[in-house]
C-alpha positions as CSV (number, residue, x, y, z in Angstrom):
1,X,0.0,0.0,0.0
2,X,3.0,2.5,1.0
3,X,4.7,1.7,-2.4
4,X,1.4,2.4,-4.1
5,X,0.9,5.5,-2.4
6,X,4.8,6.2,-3.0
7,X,4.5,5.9,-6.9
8,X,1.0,7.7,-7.2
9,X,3.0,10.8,-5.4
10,X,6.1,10.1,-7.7
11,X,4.0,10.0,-10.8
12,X,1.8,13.4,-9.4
13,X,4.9,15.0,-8.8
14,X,6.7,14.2,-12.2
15,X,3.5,16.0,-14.2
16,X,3.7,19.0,-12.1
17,X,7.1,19.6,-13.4
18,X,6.6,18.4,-17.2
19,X,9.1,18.8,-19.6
20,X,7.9,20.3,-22.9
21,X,9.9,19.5,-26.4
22,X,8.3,23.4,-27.1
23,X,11.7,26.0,-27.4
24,X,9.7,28.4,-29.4
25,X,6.6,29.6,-30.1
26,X,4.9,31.4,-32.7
27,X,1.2,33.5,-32.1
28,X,-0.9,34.3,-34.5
29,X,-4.1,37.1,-34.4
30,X,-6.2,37.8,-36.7
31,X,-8.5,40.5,-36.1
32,X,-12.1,39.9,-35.1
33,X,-12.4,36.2,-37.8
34,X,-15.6,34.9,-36.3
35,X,-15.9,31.4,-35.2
36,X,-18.7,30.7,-37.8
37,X,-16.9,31.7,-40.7
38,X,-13.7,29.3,-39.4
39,X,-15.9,26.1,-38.4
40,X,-18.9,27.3,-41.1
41,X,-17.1,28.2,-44.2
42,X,-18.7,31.8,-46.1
43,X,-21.8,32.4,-44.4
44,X,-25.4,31.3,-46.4
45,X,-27.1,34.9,-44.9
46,X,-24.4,36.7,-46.3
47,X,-23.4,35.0,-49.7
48,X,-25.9,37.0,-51.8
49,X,-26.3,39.9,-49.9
50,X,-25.7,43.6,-52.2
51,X,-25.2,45.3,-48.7
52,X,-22.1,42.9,-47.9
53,X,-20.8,43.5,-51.4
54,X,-21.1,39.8,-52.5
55,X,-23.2,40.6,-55.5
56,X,-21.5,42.7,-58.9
57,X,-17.6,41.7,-58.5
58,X,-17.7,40.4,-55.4
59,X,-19.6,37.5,-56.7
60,X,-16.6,35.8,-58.5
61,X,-15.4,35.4,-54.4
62,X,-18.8,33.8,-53.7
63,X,-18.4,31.3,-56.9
64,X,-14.4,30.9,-55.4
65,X,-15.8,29.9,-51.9
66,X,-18.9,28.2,-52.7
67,X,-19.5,24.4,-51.6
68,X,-22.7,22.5,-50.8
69,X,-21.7,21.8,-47.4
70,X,-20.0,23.7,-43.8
71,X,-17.7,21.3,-44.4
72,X,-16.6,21.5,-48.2
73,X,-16.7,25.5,-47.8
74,X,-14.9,25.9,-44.6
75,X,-12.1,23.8,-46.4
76,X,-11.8,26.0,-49.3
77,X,-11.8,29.1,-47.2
78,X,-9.0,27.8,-44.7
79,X,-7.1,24.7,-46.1
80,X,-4.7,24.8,-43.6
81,X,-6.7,25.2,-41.0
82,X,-8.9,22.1,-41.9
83,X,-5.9,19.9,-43.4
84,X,-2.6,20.2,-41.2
85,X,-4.3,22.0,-37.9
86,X,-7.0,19.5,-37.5
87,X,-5.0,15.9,-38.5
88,X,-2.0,17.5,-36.1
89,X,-3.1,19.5,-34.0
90,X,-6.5,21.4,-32.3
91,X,-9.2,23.5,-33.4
92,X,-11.2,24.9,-30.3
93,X,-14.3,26.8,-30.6
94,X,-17.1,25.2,-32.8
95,X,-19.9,26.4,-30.7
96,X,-22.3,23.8,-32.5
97,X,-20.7,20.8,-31.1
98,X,-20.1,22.0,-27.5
99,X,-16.6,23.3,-28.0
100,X,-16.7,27.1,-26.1
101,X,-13.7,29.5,-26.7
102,X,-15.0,33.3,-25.6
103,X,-13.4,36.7,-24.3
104,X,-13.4,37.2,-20.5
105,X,-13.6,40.7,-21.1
106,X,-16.9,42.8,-21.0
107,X,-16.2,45.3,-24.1
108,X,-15.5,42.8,-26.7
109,X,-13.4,45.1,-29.0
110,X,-9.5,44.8,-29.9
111,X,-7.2,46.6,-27.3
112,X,-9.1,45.0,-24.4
113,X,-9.0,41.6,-26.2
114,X,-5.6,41.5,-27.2
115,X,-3.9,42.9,-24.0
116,X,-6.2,40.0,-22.6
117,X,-4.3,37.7,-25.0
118,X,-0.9,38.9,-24.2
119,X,-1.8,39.8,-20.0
120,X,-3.6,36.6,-19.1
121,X,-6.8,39.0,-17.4
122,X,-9.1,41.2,-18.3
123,X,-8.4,44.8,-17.5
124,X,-11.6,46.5,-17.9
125,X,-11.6,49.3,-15.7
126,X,-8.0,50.1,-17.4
127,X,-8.7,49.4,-20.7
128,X,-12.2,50.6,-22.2
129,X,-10.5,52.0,-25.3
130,X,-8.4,51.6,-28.7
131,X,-6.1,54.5,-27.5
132,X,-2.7,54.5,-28.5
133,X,-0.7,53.6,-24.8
134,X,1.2,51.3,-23.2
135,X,-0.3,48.5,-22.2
136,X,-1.1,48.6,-18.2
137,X,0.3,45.0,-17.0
138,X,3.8,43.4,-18.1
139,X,3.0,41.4,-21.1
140,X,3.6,37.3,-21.6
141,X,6.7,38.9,-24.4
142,X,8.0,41.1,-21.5
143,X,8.3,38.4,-19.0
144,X,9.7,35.6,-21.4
145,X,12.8,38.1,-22.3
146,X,13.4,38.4,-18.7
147,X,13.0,35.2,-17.3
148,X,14.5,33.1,-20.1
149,X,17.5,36.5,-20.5
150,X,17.1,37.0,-23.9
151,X,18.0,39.9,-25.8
152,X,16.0,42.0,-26.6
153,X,15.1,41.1,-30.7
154,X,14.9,37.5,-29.7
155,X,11.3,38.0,-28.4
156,X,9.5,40.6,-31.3
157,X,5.9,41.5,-32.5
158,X,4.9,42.4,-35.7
159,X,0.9,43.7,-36.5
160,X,-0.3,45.5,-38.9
161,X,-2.8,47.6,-36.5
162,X,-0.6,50.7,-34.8
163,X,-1.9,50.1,-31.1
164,X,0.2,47.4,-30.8
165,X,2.8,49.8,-30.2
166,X,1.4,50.2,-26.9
167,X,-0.9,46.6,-26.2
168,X,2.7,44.3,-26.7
169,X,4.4,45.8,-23.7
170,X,3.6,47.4,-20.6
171,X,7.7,49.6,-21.2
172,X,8.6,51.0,-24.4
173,X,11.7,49.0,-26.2
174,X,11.1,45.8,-23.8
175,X,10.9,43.6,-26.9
176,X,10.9,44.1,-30.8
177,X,7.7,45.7,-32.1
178,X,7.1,46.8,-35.3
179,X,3.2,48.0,-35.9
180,X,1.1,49.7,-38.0
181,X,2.8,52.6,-40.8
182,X,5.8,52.4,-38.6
183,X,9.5,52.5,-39.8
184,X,11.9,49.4,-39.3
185,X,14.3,50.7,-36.2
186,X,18.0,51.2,-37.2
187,X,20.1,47.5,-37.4
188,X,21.5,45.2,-39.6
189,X,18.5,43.7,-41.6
190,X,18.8,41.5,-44.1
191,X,18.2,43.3,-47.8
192,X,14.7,41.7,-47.7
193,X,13.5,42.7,-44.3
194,X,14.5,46.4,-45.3
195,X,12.9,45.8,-49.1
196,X,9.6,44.8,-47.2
197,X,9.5,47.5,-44.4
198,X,9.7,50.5,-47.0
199,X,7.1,49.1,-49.2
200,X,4.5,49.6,-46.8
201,X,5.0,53.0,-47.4
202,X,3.4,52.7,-51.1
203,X,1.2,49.8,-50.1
204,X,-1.9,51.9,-48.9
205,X,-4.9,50.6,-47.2
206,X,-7.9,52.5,-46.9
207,X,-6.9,53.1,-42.7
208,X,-4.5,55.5,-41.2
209,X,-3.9,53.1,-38.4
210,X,-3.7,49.7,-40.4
211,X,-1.3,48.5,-43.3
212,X,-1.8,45.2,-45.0
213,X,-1.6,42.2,-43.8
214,X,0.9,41.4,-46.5
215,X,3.6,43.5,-45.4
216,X,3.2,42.5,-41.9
217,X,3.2,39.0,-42.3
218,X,6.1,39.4,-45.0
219,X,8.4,41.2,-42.3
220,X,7.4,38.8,-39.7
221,X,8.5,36.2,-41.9
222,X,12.0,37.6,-43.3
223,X,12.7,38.2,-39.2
224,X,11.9,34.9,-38.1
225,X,14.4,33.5,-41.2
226,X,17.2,35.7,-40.1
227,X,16.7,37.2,-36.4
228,X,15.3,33.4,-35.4
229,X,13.4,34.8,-32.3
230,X,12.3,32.3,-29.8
231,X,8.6,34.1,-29.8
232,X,7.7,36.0,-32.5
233,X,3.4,37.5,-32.3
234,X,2.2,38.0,-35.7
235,X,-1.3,40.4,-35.8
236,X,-3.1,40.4,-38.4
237,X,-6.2,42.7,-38.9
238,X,-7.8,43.4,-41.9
239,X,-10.4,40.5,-41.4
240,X,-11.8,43.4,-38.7
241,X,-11.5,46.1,-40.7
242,X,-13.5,44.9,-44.1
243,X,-15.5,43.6,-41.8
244,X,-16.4,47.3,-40.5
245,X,-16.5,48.7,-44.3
246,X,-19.5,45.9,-44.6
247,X,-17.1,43.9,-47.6
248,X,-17.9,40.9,-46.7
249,X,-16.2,39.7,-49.9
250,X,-12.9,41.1,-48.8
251,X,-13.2,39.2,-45.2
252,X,-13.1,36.2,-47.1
253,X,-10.6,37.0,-49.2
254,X,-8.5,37.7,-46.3
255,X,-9.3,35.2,-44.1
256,X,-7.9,32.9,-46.6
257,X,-4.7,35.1,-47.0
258,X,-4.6,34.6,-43.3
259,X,-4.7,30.6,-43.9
260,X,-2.0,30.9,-46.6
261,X,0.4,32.7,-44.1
262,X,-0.4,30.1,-41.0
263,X,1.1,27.6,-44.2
264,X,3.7,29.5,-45.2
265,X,5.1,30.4,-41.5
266,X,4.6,26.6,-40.9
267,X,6.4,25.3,-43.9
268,X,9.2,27.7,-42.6
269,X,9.4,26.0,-39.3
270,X,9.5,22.4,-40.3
271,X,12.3,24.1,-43.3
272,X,14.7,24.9,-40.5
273,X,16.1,22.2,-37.8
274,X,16.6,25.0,-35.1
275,X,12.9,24.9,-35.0
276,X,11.3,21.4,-36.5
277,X,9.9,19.8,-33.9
278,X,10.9,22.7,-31.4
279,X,8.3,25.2,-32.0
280,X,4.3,25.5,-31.1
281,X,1.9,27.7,-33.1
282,X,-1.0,29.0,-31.7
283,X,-3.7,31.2,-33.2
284,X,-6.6,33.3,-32.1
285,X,-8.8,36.5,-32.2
286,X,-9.3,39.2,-30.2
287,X,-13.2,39.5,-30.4
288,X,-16.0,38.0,-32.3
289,X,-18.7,39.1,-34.3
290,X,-22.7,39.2,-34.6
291,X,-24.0,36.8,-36.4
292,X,-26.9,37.6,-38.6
293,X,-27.0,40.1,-41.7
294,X,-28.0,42.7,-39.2
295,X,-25.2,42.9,-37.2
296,X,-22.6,40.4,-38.7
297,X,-20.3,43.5,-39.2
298,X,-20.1,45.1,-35.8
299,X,-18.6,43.5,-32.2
300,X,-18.6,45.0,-28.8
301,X,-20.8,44.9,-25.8
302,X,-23.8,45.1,-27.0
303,X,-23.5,42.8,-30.3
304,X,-25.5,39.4,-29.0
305,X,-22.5,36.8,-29.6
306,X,-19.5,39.0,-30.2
307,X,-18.1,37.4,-26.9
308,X,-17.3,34.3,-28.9
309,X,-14.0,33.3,-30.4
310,X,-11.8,30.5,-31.1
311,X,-8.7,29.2,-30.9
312,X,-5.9,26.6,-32.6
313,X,-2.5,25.4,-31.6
314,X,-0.4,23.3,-33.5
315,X,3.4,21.7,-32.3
316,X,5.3,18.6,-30.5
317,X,3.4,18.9,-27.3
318,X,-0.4,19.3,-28.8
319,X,-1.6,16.1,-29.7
320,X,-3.8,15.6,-32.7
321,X,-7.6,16.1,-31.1
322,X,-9.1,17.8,-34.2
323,X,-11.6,19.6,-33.1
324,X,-12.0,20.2,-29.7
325,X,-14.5,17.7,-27.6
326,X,-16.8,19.6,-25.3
327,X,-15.0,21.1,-22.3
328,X,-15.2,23.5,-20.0
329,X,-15.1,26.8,-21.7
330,X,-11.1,28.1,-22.9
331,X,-10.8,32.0,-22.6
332,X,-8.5,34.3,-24.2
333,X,-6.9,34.8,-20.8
334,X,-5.5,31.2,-21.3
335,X,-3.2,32.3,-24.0
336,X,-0.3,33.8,-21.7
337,X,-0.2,31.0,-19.0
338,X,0.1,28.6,-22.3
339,X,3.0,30.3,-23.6
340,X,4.9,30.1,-20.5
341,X,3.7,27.0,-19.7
342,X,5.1,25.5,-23.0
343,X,8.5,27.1,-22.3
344,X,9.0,25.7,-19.4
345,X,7.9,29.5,-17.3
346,X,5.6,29.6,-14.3
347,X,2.4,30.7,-15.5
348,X,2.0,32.7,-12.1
349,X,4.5,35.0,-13.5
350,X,1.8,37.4,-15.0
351,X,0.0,39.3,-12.7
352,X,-3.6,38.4,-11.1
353,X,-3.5,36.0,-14.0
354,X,-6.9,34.7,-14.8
355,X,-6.5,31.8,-17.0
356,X,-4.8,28.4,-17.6
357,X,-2.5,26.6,-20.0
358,X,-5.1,24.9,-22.0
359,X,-4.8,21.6,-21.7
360,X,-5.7,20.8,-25.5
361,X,-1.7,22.2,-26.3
362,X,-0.1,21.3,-23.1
C-alpha cells in the first residue's frame, strides 16, 4: 500500500514539473475572424447579400468559396486550418458541437481583447478603449525576455494595427515591435526585411492606423528566417477592418490570405532544424462578431455573440484532437499562461493571472 501511495506521489509530482519539447513559439491574431466563418465556411445569410458587397464583383469570391456543405466551404476558405491543424493538431471553438472558446472581457473590442491575450486578465476598468498607450500589465513577451534573458530582438511583434505599439508591452523597447505605418528601427536587416519595411510606405490601405496584412506577415516572416526569435506574435487585422466597411467579400478574401500565411510560416518551421519539432503555433482573435446580416459587421458589448472566439494550436506537445470535444469553456486569458507553460515558465508569472494553460496544447 506504501509503495502504491509512494508511486502515485512520484507520478503526481513528475506532471507537475513536465518537460515540454516546445523551445519556441509562434502567435498568430487575426482580427475579429468569427468562429462561424472558421468552423462554417462563407456564411449562407451573407453569400448573396448587395449590402455585404457579394453581389457585382464580389460575386466571383462567392463562386471561389462556394461548396454545398460547412464542411466543403470551410475547407476551401481555410485549407490549412482544416488539413494540417486538424489531423496534427486542435481546433477549439465550434460552438455547435459543444466546444466554447469566448473573451473574459466585457467590451469585446480589440485593445481590451488583445492585452487579454498577451496579459492573461481582463483589465476592464483600465482598458475601455483603442487608444494608443502602453499596455497597463507586463505582457507574456515582456516576462519571457526576462526570465529566459534574452536579448531584446529575440522575443518581437509584428501587427499590422498601430496600437500594438502600446498593447505588446507594458515599457517601451522591452521587446521588438514593429506595428502599423511604422519604420523598421536602425540595425542590420537583411536586404529583404528592409525591401519589405519601405514598401508599406506605397502599399496603402484605406486606414491611417492599419497597413496590409501582406507587409506584416512578409516582415514577420524575413525576421523569423534571419533574427530566429524564440517568440515571434504576428497580428493580423484586416479581417476586422473589411469587416467594419460591410465587404464581406474582402473578409473572405482575407481570411484565406490569413490561412495561406499560418502555411507558409509553418512550412518555414518544419524548413529549419533549429525549430522542426521545437516550435508550437498557436492562433486566435481578439473578439468575435454578430451573427446575422443585421449585425454580422459590428462586435462589442452590445452585439449578442461577439463574446465568442476560437482558438488553434499546432506543435510537439499538442496532440492531434481535431476539433475540440466539449470542455469547459477556454478563454483568451488562457493564452499567456500557455505560452509560459510550454517554455518551461511559471504561468503565475503574469499578474492576477486569470487563465490556464489549455490543456488541448499542453
Amino acid at each position: 500500500m506504501m509503495t502504491r501511495i509512494f508511486l502515485l506521489t512520484l507520478l503526481a509530482s513528475a506532471g507537475a514539473f513536465a518537460q515540454y519539447q516546445t523551445q519556441n513559439v509562434i502567435l498568430v491574431t487575426t482580427d475579429g475572424l468569427r468562429w462561424q466563418d472558421v468552423f462554417h465556411g462563407m456564411d449562407p445569410q451573407l453569400e448573396n447579400l448587395k449590402e455585404a458587397g457579394m453581389t457585382g464583383e464580389g460575386a466571383e469570391v462567392r463562386r471561389r468559396f462556394d461548396g454545398k456543405t460547412p464542411e466543403e466551404r470551410r475547407k476551401k476558405l481555410m485549407p490549412f486550418l482544416w488539413s494540417t491543424v486538424v489531423s496534427e493538431g486542435v481546433l477549439i471553438g465550434d460552438r455547435d458541437h459543444g466546444s466554447v472558446a469566448r473573451v473574459r472581457n466585457r467590451h469585446r473590442f480589440s485593445y481590451p481583447g488583445y492585452s487579454e491575450i498577451v496579459t492573461g486578465r481582463p483589465q476592464d476598468d483600465l482598458i475601455n478603449s483603442n487608444d494608443m498607450k502602453p499596455n497597463p500589465s507586463t505582457t507574456v513577451l515582456e516576462i519571457v525576455r526576462s526570465k529566459l534573458g534574452l536579448p531584446r530582438e529575440k522575443v518581437a511583434l509584428f501587427g499590422s494595427w498601430n496600437v500594438f505599439q502600446g498593447i505588446g508591452a507594458h515599457r517601451a523597447d522591452a521587446v521588438m515591435i514593429n506595428a502599423g505605418y511604422q519604420p523598421l528601427a536602425a540595425g542590420s536587416w537583411s536586404p529583404r526585411l528592409a525591401e519589405v519595411a519601405a514598401s508599406q510606405f506605397e502599399l496603402l490601405t484605406p486606414w491611417r492606423s492599419v497597413r496590409h496584412d501582406y507587409s506584416t506577415f512578409e516582415m514577420a516572416r524575413e525576421y523569423f528566417r534571419t533574427v530566429k526569435p524564440r517568440v515571434l506574435y504576428i497580428a493580423l487585422g484586416e479581417t476586422d477592418d473589411w469587416a467594419h466597411d460591410k465587404r464581406y467579400d474582402r473578409v473572405l478574401e482575407t481570411a484565406n490570405y490569413v490561412d495561406h500565411c499560418l502555411s507558409e510560416i509553418w512550412q518555414a518551421v518544419q524548413a529549419d532544424p533549429a525549430y522542426r519539432g521545437k516550435t508550437t503555433l498557436l492562433v486566435t482573435v481578439d473578439h468575435g462578431r454578430g451573427s446575422t446580416p443585421q449585425d454580422w459587421q459590428g462586435h462589442g458589448a452590445k452585439v449578442d455573440g461577439a463574446e465568442y472566439i476560437w482558438m488553434a494550436a499546432l506543435g510537439p506537445d499538442t496532440k492531434a484532437q481535431g476539433v475540440a470535444k466539449p470542455r469547459e469553456a477556454r478563454t483568451q486569458s488562457d493564452i499567456a499562461p500557455t505560452i509560459l507553460e510550454l517554455l518551461g515558465l511559471d504561468y503565475h508569472l503574469l499578474t492576477a493571472v486569470e487563465g490556464k494553460p489549455l490543456p488541448e496544447a499542453t
